[in-house]
Backbone as ProteinMPNN parsed JSONL, in Angstrom:
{"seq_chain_A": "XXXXXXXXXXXXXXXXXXXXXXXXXXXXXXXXXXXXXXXXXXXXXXXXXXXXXXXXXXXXXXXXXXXXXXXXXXXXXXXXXXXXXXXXXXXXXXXXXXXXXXXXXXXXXXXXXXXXXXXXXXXXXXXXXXXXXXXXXXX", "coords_chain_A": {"N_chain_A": [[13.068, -6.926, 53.417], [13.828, -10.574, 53.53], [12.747, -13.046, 51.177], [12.229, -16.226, 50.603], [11.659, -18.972, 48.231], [10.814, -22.239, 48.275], [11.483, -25.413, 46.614], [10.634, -28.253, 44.748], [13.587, -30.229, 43.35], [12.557, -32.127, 41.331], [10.497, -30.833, 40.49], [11.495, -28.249, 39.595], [12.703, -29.5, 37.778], [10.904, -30.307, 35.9], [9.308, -28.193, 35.608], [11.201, -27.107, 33.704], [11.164, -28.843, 31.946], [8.796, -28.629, 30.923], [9.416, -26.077, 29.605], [11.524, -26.212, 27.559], [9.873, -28.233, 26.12], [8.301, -26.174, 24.578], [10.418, -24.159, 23.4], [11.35, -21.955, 21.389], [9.571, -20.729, 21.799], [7.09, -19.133, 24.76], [6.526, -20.322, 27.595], [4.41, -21.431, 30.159], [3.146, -21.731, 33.365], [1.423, -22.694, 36.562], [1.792, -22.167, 40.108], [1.403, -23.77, 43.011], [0.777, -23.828, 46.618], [1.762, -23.321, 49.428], [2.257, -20.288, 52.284], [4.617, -19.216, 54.451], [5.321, -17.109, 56.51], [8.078, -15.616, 55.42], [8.342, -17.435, 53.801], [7.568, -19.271, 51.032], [6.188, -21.748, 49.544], [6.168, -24.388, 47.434], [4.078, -26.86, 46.514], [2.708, -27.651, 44.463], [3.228, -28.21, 40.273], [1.17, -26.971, 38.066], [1.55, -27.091, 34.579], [1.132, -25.003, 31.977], [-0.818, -24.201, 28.724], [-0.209, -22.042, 26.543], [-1.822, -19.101, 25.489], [-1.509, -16.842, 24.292], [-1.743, -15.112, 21.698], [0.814, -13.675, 20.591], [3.022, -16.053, 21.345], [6.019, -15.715, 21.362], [6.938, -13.811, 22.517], [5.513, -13.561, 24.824], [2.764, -14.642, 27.154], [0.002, -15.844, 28.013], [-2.787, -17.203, 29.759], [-5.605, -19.616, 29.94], [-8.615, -18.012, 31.313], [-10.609, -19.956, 32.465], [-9.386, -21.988, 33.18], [-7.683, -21.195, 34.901], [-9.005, -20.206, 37.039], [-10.524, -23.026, 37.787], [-8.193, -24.418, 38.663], [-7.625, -22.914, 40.912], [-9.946, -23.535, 42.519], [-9.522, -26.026, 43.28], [-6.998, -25.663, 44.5], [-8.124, -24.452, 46.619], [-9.692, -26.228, 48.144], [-7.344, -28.465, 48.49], [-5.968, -26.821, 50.36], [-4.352, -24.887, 49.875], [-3.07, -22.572, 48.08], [-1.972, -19.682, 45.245], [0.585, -19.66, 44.69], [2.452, -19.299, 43.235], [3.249, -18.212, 39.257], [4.88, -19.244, 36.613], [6.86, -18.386, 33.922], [8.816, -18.866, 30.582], [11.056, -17.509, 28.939], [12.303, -15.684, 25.449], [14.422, -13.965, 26.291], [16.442, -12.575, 28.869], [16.863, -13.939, 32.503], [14.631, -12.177, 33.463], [11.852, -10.203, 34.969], [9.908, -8.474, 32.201], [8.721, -5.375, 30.778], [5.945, -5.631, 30.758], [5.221, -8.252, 31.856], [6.314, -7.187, 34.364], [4.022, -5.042, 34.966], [2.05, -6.952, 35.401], [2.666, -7.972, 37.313], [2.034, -6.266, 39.351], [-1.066, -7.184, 38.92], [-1.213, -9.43, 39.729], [0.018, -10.301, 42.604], [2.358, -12.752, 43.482], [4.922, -14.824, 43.619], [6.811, -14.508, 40.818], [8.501, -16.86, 38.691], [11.144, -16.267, 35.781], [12.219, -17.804, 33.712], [14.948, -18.877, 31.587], [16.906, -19.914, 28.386], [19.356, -18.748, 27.532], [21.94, -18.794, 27.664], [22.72, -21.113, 27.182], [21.776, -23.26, 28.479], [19.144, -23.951, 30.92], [18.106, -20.876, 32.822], [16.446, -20.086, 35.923], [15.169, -17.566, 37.911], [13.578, -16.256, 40.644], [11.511, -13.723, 41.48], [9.666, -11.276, 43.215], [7.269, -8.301, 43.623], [8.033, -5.258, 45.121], [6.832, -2.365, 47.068], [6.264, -1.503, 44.019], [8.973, -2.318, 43.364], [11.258, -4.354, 41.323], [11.938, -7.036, 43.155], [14.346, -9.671, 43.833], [14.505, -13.237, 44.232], [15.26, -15.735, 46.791], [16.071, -18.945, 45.79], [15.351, -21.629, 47.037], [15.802, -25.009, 46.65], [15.144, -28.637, 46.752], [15.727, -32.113, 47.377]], "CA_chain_A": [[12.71, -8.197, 54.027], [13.968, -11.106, 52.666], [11.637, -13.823, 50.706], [12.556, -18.085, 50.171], [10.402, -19.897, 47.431], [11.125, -23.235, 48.443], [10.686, -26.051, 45.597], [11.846, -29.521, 44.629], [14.682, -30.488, 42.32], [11.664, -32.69, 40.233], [9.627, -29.577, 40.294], [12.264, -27.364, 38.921], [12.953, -30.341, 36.01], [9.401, -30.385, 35.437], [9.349, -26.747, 34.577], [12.715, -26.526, 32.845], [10.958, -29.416, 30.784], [7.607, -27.77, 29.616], [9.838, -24.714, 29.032], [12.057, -26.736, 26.632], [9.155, -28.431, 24.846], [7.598, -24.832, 24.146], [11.166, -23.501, 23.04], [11.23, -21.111, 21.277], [8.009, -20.164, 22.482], [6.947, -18.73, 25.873], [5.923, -21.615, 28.012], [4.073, -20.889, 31.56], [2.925, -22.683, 34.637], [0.948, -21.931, 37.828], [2.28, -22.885, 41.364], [0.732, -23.728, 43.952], [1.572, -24.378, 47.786], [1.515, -22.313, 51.337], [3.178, -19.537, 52.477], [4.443, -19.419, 55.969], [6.086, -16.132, 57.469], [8.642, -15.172, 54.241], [8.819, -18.654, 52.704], [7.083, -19.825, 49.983], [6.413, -23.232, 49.442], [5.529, -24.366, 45.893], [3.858, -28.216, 46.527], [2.199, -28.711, 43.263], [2.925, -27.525, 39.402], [0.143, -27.531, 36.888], [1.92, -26.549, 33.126], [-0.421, -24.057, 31.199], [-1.423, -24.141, 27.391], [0.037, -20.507, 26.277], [-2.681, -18.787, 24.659], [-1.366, -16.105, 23.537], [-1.55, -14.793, 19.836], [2.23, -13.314, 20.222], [3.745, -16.601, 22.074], [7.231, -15.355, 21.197], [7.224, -12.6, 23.482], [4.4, -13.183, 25.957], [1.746, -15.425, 27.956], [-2.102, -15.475, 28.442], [-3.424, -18.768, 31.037], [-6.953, -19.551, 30.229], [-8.374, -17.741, 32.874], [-11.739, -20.59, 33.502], [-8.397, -22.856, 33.736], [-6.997, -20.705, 35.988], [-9.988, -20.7, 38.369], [-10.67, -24.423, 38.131], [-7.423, -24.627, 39.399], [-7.874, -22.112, 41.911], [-10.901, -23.985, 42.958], [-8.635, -27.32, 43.147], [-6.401, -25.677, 45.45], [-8.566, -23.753, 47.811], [-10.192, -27.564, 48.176], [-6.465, -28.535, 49.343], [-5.687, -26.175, 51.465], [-3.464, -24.154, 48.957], [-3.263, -21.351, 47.004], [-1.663, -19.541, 44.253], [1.696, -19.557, 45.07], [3.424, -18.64, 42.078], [3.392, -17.935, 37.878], [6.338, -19.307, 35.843], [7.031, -18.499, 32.567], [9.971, -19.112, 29.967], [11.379, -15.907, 28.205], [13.661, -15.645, 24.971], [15.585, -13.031, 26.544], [17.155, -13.32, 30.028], [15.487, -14.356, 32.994], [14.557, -10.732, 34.375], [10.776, -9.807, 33.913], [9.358, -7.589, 31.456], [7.884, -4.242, 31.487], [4.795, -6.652, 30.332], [5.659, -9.017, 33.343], [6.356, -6.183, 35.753], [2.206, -4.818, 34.939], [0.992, -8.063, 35.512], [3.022, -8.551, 38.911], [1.077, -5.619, 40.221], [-2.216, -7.904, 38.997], [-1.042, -11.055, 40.637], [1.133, -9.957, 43.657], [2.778, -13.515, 43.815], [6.389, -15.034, 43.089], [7.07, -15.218, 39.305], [9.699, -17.482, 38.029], [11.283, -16.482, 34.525], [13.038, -18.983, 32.903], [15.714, -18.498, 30.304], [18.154, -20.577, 28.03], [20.301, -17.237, 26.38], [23.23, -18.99, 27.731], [22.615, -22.62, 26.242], [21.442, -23.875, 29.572], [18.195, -23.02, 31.34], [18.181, -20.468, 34.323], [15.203, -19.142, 36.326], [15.475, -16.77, 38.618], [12.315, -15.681, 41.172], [11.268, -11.991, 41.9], [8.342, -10.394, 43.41], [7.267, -6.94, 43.429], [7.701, -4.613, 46.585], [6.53, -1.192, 46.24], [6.799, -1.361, 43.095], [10.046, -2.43, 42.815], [11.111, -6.192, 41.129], [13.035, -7.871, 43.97], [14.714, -10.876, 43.36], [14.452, -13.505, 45.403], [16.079, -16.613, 47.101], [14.815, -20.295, 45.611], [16.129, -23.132, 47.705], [16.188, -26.469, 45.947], [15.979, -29.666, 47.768], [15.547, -33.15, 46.792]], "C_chain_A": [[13.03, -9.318, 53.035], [12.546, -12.383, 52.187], [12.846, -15.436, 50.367], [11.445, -18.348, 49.383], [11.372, -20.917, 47.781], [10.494, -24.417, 47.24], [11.426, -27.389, 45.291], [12.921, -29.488, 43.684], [13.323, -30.865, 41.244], [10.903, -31.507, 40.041], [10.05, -28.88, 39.318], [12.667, -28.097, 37.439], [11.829, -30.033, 35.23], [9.37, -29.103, 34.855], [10.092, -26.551, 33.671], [11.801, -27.474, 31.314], [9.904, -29.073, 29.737], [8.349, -26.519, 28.744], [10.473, -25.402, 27.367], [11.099, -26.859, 25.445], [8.399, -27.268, 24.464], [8.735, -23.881, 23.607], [10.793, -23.249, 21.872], [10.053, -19.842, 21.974], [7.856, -20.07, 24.202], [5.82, -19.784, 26.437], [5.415, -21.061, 29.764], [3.186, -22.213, 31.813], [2.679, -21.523, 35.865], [1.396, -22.725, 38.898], [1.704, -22.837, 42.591], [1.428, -24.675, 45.258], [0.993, -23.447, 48.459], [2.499, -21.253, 51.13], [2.87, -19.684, 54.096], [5.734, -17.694, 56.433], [6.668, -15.408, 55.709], [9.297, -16.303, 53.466], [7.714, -19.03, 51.913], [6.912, -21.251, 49.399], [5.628, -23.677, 48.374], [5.431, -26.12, 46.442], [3.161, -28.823, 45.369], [2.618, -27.661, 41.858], [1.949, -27.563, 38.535], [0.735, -25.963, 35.53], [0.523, -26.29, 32.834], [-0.538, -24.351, 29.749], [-1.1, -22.763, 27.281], [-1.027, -19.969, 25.188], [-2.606, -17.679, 23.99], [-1.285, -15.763, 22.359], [0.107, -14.339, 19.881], [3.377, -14.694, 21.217], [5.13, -16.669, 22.264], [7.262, -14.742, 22.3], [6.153, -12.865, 24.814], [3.503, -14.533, 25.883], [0.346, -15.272, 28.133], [-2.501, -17.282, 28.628], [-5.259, -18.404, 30.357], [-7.238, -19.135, 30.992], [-9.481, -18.903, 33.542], [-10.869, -21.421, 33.516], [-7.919, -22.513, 34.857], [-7.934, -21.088, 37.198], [-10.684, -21.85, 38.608], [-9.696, -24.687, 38.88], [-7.257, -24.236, 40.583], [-8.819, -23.032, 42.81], [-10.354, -24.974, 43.662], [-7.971, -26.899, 44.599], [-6.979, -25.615, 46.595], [-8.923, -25.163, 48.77], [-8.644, -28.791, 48.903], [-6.299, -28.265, 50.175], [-4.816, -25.532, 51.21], [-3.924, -23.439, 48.349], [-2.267, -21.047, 46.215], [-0.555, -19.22, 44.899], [2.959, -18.471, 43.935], [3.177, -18.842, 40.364], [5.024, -17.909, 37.503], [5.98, -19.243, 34.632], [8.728, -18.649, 32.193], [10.236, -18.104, 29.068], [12.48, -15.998, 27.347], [14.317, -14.866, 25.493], [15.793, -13.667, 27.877], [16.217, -13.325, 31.155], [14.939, -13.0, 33.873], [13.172, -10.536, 33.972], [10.991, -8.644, 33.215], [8.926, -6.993, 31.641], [6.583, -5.035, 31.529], [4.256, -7.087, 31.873], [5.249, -7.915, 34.735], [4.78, -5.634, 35.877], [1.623, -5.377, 35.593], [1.164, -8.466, 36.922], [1.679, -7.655, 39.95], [-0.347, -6.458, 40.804], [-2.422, -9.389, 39.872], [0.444, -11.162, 41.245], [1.672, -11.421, 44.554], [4.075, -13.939, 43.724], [6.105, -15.582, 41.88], [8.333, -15.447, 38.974], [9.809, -17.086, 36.597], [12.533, -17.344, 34.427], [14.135, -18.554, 32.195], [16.698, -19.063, 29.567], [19.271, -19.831, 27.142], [21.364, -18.113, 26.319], [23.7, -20.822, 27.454], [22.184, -24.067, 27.552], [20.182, -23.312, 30.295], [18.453, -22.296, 32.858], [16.888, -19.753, 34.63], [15.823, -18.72, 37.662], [13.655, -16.294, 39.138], [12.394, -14.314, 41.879], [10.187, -11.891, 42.409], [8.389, -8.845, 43.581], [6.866, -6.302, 44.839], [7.815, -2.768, 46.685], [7.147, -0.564, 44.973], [8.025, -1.456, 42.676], [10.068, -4.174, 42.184], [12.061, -6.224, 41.708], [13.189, -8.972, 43.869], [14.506, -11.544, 44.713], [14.87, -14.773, 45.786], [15.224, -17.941, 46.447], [16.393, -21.29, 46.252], [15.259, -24.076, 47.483], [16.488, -27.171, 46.554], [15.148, -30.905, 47.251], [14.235, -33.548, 46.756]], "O_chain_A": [[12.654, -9.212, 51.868], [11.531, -12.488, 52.875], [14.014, -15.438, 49.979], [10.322, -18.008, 49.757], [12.579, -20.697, 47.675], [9.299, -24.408, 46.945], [12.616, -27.574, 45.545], [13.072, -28.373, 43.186], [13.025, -30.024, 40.396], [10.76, -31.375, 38.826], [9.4, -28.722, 38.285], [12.874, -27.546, 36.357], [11.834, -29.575, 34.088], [9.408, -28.963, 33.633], [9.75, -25.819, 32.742], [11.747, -27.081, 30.148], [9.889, -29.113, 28.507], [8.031, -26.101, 27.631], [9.968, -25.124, 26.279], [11.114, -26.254, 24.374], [7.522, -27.688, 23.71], [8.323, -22.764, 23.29], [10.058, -23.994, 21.224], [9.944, -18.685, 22.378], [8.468, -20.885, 24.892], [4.7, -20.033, 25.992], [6.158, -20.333, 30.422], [2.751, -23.143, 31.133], [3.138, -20.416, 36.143], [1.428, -23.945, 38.734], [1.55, -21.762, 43.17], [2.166, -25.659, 45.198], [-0.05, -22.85, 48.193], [3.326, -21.178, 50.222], [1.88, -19.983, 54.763], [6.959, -17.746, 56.539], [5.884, -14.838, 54.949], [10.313, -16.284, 52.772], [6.691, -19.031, 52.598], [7.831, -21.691, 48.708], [4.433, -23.383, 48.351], [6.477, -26.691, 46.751], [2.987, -30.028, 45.184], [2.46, -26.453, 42.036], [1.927, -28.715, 38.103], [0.545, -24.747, 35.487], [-0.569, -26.792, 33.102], [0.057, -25.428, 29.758], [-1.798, -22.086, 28.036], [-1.012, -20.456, 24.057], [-3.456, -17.394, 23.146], [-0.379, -16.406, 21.829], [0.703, -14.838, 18.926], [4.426, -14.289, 21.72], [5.61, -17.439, 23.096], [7.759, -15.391, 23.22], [6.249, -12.103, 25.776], [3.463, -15.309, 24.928], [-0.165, -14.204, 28.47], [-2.469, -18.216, 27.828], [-5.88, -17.341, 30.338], [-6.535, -19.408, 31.965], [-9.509, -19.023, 34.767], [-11.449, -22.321, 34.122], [-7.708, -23.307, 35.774], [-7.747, -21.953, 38.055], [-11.465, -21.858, 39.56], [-10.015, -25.241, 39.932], [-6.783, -25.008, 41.416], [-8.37, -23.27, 43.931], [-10.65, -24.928, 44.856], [-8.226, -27.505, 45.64], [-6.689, -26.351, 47.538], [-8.527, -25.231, 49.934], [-8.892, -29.739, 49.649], [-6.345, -29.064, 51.11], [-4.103, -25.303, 52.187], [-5.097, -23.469, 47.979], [-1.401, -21.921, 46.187], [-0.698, -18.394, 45.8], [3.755, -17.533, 43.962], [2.807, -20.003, 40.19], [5.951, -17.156, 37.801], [5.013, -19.843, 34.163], [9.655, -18.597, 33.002], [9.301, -17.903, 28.293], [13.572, -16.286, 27.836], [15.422, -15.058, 24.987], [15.508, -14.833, 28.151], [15.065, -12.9, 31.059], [14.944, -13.098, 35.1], [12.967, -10.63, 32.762], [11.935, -7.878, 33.412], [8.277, -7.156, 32.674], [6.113, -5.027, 32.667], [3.427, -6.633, 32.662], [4.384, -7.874, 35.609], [4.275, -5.818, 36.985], [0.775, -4.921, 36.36], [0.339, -9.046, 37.627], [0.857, -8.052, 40.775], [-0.781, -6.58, 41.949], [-3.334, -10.047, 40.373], [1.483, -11.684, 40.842], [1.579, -11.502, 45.779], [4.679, -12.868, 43.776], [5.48, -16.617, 41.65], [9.207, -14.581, 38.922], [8.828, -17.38, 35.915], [13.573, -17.385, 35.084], [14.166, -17.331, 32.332], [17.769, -18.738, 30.079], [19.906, -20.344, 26.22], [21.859, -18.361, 25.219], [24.768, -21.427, 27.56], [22.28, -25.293, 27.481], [20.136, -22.082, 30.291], [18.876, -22.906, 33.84], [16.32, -18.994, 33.845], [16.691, -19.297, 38.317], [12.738, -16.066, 38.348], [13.243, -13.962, 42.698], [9.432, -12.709, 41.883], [9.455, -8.234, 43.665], [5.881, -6.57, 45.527], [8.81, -2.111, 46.379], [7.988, 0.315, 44.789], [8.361, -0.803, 41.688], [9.22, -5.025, 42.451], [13.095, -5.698, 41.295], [12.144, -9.617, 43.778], [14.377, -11.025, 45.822], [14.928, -15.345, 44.697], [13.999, -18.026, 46.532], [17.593, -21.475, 46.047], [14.126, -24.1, 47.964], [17.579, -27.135, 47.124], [14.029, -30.747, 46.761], [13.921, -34.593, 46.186]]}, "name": "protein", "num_of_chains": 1, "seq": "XXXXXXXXXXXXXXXXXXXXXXXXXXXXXXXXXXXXXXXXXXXXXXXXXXXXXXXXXXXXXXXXXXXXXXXXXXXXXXXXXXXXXXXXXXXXXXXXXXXXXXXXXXXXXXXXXXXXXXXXXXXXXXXXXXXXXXXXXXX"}
């Protein structure tokens, strides 16, 4: 079955740009929006604070950030749409990543600038597999 995350152009800057200012370092963001049938609709980002002790390699979200935010949305009329992070290697998750999808069965964006430009690429996990998945970009 296929999947759409739908998201803006400013959205997608906005991420590319926390990723940047956290380069080298693993930079994440939570997404929030609707889902409707097999689209995905990312309407707000809120950049995270990486808390991790290894921020090279890996991510950890406050989690009473997380569920303030959570709170925030539900109070919209949104939910957790999606987890982006920024990865020195390429943008494919991690066995790490792949664990965590199980824990939060949403669309995660990884990031990646290997190739001197940033690319993200979105996957989710479908029995257990990581399927990639379509992001359409619109003004």
């Amino acid at each position: 079955m296929a999947h759409y995350l739908h998201i803006t152009k400013m959205a997608m800057l906005d991420l590319e740009k926390h990723a940047a200012a956290s380069f080298p370092l693993e930079a994440a963001a939570l997404l929030f929006g609707t889902i409707s049938d097999n689209s995905i609709f990312v309407n707000r980002i809120e950049p995270m604070q990486n808390e991790s002790e290894n921020k090279q390699t890996s991510f950890t979200i406050n989690p009473e950030d997380q569920y303030r935010l959570l709170i925030k949305a539900e109070e919209l009329g949104e939910s957790l749409v999606g987890i982006f992070h920024s990865h020195p290697a390429p943008a494919y998750p991690s066995k790490r990543d792949q664990r965590n999808m199980r824990l939060n069965p949403v669309v995660w964006l990884v990031s990646s600038k290997t190739t001197g430009t940033w690319v993200t690429k979105a996957y989710i996990l479908e029995n257990d597999d990581v399927v990639s998945i379509t992001i359409h970009v619109s003004e």
